[in-house]
C-alpha positions in Angstrom: 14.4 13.3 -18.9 15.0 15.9 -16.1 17.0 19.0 -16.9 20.3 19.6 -15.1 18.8 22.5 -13.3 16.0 20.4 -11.9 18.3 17.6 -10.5 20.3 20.2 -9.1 17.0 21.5 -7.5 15.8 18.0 -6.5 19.2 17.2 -5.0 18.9 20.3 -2.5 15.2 19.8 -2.1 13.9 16.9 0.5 10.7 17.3 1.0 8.4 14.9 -0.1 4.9 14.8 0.0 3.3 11.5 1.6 -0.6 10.7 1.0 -2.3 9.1 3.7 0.3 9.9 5.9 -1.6 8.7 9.1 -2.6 5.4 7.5 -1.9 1.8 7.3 1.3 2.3 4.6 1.8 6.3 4.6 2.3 6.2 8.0 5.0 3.6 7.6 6.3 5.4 4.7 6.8 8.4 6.5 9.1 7.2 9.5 11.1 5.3 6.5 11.9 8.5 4.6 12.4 11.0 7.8 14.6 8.3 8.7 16.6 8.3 5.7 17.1 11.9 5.9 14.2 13.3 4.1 11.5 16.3 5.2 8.2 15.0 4.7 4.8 16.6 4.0 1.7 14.9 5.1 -1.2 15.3 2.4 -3.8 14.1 4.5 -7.5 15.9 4.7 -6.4 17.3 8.3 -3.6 19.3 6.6 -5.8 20.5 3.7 -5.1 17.8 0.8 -8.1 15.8 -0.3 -8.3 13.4 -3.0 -11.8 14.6 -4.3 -10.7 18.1 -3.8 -8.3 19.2 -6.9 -8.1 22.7 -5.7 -6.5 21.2 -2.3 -3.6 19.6 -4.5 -1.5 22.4 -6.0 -0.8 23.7 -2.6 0.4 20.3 -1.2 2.6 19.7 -4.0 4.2 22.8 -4.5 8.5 22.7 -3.1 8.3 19.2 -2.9 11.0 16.9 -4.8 8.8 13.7 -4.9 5.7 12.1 -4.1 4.5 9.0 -2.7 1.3 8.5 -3.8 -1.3 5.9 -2.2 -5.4 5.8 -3.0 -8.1 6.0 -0.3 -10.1 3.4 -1.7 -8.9 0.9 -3.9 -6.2 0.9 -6.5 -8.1 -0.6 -9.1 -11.2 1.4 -9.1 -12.0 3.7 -12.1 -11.5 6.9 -9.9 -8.2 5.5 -9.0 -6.6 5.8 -12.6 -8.9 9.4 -13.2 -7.0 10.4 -9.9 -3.4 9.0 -10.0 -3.5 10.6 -13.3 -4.6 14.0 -12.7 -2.4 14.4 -9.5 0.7 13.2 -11.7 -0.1 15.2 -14.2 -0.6 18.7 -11.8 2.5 17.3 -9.6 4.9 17.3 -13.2 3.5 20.6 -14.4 4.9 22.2 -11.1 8.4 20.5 -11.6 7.3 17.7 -9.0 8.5 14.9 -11.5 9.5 12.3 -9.4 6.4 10.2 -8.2 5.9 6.7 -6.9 2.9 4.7 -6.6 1.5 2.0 -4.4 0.2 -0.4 -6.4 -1.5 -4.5 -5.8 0.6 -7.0 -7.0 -1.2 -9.3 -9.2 -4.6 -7.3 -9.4 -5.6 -6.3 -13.3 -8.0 -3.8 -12.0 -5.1 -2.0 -10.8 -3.1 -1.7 -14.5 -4.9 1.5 -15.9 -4.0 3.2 -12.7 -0.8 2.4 -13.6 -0.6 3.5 -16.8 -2.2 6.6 -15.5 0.8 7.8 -13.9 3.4 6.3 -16.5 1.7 8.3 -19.1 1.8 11.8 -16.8 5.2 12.5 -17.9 6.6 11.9 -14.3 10.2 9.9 -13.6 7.9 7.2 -12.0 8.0 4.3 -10.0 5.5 1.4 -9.0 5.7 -0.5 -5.7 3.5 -3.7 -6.1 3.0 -4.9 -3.1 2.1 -8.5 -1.7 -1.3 -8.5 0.6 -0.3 -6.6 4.0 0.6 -8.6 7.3 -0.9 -5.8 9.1 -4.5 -6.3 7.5 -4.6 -8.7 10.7 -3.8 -5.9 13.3 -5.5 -3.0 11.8 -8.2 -2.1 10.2 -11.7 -4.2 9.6 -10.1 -7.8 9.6 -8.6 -6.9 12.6 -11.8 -5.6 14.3 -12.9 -9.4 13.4 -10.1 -10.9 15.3 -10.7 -9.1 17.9 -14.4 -8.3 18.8 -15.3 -11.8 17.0 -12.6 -13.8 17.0 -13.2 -15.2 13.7 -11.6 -13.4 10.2 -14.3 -14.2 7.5 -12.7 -13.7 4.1 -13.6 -14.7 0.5 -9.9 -16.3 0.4 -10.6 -19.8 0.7 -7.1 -21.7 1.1 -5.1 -19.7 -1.0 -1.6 -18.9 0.1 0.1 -15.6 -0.2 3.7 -14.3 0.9 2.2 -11.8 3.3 4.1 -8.0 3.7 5.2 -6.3 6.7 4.1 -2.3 5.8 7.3 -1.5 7.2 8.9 -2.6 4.0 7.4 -1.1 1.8 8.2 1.9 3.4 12.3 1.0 4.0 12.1 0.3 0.1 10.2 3.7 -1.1 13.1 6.0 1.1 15.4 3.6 -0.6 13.9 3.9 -4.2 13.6 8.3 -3.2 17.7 8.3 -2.3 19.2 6.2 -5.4 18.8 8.5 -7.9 17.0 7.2 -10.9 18.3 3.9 -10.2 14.5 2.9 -10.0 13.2 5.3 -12.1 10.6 3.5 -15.0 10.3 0.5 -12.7 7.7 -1.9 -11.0 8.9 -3.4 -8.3 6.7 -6.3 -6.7 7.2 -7.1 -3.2 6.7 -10.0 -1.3 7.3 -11.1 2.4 9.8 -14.6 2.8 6.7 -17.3 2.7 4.0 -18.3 1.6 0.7 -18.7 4.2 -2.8 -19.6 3.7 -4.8 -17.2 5.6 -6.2 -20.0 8.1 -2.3 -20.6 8.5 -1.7 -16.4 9.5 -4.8 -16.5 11.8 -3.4 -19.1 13.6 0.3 -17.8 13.7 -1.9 -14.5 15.1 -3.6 -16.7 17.6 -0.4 -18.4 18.8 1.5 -15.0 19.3 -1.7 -13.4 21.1 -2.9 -16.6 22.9 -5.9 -15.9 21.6 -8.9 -18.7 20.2 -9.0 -17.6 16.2 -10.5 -19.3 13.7 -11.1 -18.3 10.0 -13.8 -18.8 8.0 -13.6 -18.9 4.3 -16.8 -17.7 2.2 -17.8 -16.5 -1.3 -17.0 -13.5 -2.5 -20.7 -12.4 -3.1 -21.2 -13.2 0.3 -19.0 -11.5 2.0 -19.6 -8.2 -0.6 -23.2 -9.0 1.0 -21.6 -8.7 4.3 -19.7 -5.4 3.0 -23.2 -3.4 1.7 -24.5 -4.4 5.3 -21.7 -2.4 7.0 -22.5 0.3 4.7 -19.6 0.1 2.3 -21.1 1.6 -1.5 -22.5 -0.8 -4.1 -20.3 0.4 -6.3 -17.1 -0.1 -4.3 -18.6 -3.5 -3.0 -19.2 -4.7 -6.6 -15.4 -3.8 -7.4 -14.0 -6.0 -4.2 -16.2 -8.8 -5.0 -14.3 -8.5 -8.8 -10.6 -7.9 -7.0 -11.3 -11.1 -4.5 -11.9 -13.4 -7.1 -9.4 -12.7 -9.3 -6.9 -11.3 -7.1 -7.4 -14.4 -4.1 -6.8 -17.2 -7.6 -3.5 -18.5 -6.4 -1.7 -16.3 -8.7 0.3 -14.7 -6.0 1.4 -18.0 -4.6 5.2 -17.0 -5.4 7.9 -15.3 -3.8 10.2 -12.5 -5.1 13.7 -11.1 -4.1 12.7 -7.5 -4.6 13.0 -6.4 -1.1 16.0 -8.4 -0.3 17.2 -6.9 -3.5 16.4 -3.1 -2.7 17.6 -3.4 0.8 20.2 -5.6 1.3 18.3 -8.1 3.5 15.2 -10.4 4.0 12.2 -9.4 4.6 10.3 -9.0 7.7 8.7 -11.9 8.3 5.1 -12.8 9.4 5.7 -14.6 12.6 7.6 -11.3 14.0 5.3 -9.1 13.1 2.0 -11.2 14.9 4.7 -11.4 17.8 5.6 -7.5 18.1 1.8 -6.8 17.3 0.5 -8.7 19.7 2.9 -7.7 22.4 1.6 -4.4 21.6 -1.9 -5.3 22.3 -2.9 -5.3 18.6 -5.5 -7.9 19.4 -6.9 -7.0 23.0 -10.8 -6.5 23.2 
């Protein structure tokens, strides 16, 4: 429980500090909170804050009111939870209590990262969110799409209710300006319906009148395919673990959590594959 004098200072204080401000979800995360009002500070290795570093994270934290924090690699991994946990725990110590984590929905390996920050002492929150729509437009997959044509992915015909980013960052300024409405929560996010991943590559193709096809594989295969692009045993062995337990069906579900938080649907995935690819997401 905060003291009086620390909500006091939290309620003047807006600043809060944003991990990988300049990626996929920080970046999205970002615009959200400056839009609501709030100062942000980017913790991003360009500004001085590195994961690895702990002697980069004091400085970072220090005058800010919250936190949003996201992990380079994934979630689930064992330096995940030691990390999570030792930031929360630093973050708390210097009166930086209120702390938010992106989180998987549905992925086990991601639970002791979890518990991690719930056990830091921080007024927490965890966002669990569905697999990202823009997974197609940025990053690896999307370099498939568009140098190959082709996304090759250990996902079979699973469906999943894809996630525009840009709710998940609507819903952490909204979860940062309600007070402790959401503190000691885990909120799992989903986008409006459920698609098979040959079904989004072809909802991608159609908005970017583009020839895509996907092709499913194995999961050891494609972790094969991760060493040979230089990816770390270690880190391929985990994804092979995540894919076939994560990419099981058990996400097949919807939930009302962002309609919930925010007052209205979510994005949905046929908007987002139009406005990416109206913005060249999938040009060669």
């Amino acid at each position: 429980m905060t003291t009086n004098t620390q909500n006091t200072q939290n309620t003047q204080n807006t600043t809060v500090m944003v991990t990988g401000a300049s990626g996929r979800t920080g970046s999205r995360v970002a615009q959200a909170l400056k839009a609501a009002g709030l100062d942000v500070r980017e913790a991003t290795r360009s500004r001085g804050f590195d994961w690895e570093d702990p002697t980069t994270w004091a400085e970072t934290l220090r005058g800010c009111a919250a936190a949003y924090l996201m992990y380079p690699s994934d979630v689930g991994s064992p330096a995940a939870a030691e990390g999570v946990g030792a930031l929360a725990r630093e973050a708390v110590g210097l009166g930086v209590r209120r702390l938010v984590l992106l989180s998987a929905r549905g992925e086990d390996q991601a639970l002791p990262t979890e518990e991690a920050l719930k056990s830091s002492g921080a007024d927490w929150t965890v966002v669990r969110a569905a697999w990202f729509a823009q997974n197609f437009s940025e990053g690896p997959l999307a370099d498939g799409l568009r140098e190959g044509g082709e996304l090759v992915f250990p996902a079979g015909e699973v469906e999943e209710p894809f996630l525009d980013v840009r709710d998940i960052g609507d819903v952490v300024a909204a979860v940062l300006t309600s007070g402790d409405r959401y503190v000691g929560r885990s909120l799992e996010l989903t986008g409006p319906r459920l698609l098979s991943f040959r079904g989004a590559v072809a909802e991608v193709a159609a908005a970017s009148e583009a020839e895509l096809t996907y092709t499913p594989v194995p999961a050891a295969a494609y972790g094969e395919a991760l060493t040979g692009f230089g990816i770390p045993q270690e880190e391929a062995d985990l994804l092979i673990e995540v894919f076939e337990t994560l990419l099981d069906g058990r996400n097949a579900h919807l939930t009302d959590t962002v309609h919930d938080v925010l007052g209205r649907a979510p994005r949905d995935f046929a908007d987002f594959a139009r406005e990416a690819a109206a913005a060249g997401a999938w040009k060669a």
